[in-house]
C-alpha positions in Angstrom: -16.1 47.5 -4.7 -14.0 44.8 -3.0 -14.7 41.1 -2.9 -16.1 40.1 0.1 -14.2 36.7 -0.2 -10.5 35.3 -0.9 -9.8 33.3 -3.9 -7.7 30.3 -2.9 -6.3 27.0 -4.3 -6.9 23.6 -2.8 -4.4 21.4 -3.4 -3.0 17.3 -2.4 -1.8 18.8 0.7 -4.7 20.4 1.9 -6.6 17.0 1.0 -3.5 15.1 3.2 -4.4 17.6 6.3 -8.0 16.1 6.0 -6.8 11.9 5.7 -8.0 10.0 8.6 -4.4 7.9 9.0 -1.8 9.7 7.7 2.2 9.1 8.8 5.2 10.3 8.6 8.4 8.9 6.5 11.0 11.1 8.0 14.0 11.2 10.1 13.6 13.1 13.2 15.5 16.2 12.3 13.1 17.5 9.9 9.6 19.1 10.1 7.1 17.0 7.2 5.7 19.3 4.4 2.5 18.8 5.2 2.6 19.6 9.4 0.8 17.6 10.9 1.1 17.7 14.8 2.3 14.1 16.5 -0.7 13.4 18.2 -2.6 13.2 14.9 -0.4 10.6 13.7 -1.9 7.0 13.5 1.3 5.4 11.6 0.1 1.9 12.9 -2.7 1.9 11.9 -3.6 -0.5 8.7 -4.6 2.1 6.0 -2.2 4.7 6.8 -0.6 6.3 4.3 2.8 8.9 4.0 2.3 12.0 1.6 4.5 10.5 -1.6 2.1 7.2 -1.3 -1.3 9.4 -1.0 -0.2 11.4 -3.6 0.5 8.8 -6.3 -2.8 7.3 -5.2 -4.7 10.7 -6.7 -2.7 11.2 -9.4 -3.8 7.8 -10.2 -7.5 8.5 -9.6 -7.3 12.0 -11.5 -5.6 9.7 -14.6 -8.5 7.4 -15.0 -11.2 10.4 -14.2 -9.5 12.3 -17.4 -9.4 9.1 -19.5 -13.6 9.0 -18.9 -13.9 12.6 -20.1 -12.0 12.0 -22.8 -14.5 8.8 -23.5 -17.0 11.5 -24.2 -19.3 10.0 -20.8 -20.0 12.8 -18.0 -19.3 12.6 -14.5 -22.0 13.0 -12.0 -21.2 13.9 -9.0 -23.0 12.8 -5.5 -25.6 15.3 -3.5 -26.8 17.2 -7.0 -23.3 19.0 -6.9 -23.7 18.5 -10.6 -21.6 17.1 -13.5 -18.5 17.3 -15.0 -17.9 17.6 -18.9 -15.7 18.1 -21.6 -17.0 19.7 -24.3 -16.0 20.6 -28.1 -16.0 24.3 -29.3 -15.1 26.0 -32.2 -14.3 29.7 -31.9 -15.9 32.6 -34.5 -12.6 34.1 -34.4 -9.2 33.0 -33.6 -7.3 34.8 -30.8 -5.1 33.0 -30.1 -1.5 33.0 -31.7 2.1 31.8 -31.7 3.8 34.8 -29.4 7.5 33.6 -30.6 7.0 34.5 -34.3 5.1 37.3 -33.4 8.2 39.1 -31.4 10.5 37.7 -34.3 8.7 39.0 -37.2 5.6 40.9 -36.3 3.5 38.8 -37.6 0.7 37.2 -36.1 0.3 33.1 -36.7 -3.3 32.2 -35.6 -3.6 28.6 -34.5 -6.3 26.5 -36.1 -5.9 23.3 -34.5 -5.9 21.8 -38.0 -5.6 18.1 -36.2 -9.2 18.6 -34.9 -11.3 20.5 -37.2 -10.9 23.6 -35.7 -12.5 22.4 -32.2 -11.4 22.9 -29.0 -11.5 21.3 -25.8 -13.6 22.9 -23.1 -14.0 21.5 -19.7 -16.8 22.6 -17.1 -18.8 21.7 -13.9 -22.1 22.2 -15.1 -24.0 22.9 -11.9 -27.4 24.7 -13.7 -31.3 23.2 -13.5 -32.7 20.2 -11.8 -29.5 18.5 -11.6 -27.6 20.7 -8.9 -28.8 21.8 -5.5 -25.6 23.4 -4.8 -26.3 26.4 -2.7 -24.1 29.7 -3.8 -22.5 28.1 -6.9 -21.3 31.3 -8.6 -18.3 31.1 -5.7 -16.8 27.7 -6.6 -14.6 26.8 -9.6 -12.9 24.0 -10.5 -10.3 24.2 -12.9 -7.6 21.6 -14.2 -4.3 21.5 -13.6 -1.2 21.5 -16.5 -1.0 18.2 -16.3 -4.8 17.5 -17.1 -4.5 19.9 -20.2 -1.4 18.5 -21.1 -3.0 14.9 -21.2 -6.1 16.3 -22.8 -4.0 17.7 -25.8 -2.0 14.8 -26.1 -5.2 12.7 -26.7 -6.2 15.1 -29.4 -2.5 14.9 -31.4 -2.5 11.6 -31.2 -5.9 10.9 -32.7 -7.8 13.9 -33.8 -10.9 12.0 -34.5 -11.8 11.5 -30.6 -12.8 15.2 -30.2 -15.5 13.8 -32.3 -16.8 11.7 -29.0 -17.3 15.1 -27.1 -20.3 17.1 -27.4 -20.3 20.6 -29.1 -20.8 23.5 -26.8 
């Protein structure tokens, strides 16, 4: 049975596409990465903004949204969309294992994650019960990027304790 829907990936640029002011910081022989046609452009305007600056803006904002995860707080979104956590879990068994040792020397090296008890990070938009009205919720997904997981773990090396913050799932 096919999927009646395509899986796709929203990304800055498809955010840009969407900004009320945005401009262009090009010369005139090049076409912009986002297109955006010229009448669209409002490059006078007080609050517009060129990709690069829109960009750094977000990553910004998505910097400071991972830093109140990590606080061990939720995030509760507008409209009963629902919440977003960041939960501890510690897995029954360990699958997961170090694939360069294992080619080497056929010998599988579980990892533990020693520097946090065992645990886990585990992020989720909890959209269940009274606090979501989403409609058709099983289709949307939000998953972080390799930068978010890379600034998760790095929290976690550096102090091991502060999984301690986050509840356990």
């Amino acid at each position: 049975m096919e999927k009646d829907y395509k899986a796709s990936v929203i990304t800055l640029r498809d955010f840009y596409k969407h900004y009320k002011y945005p401009c262009w910081d090009i010369t005139k022989n090049t076409v912009p990465i986002p297109y955006i046609p010229k009448e669209k452009l409002k490059c006078e305007h007080s609050r517009a903004l060129t990709f690069k600056q829109y960009r750094t803006i977000l990553r910004i904002y998505n910097k400071y949204f991972v830093m109140y995860l990590l606080s061990g707080l939720n995030i509760k979104m507008p409209f009963y969309m629902g919440e977003f956590r960041l939960f501890r879990f510690k897995p029954q068994k360990l699958t997961s294992f170090d694939i360069n040792i294992y080619l080497k020397t056929n010998q599988k090296i579980y990892y533990k994650n020693r520097n946090t008890g065992g645990y886990f990070p585990l992020f989720r938009w909890q959209r269940a019960g009274r606090r979501s009205r989403l409609a058709t919720r099983w289709v949307w997904k939000c998953i972080p990027t390799r930068t978010v997981w890379k600034q998760i773990s790095n929290e976690f090396k550096r102090d091991g304790s502060s999984i301690n913050k986050l509840s356990v799932k």
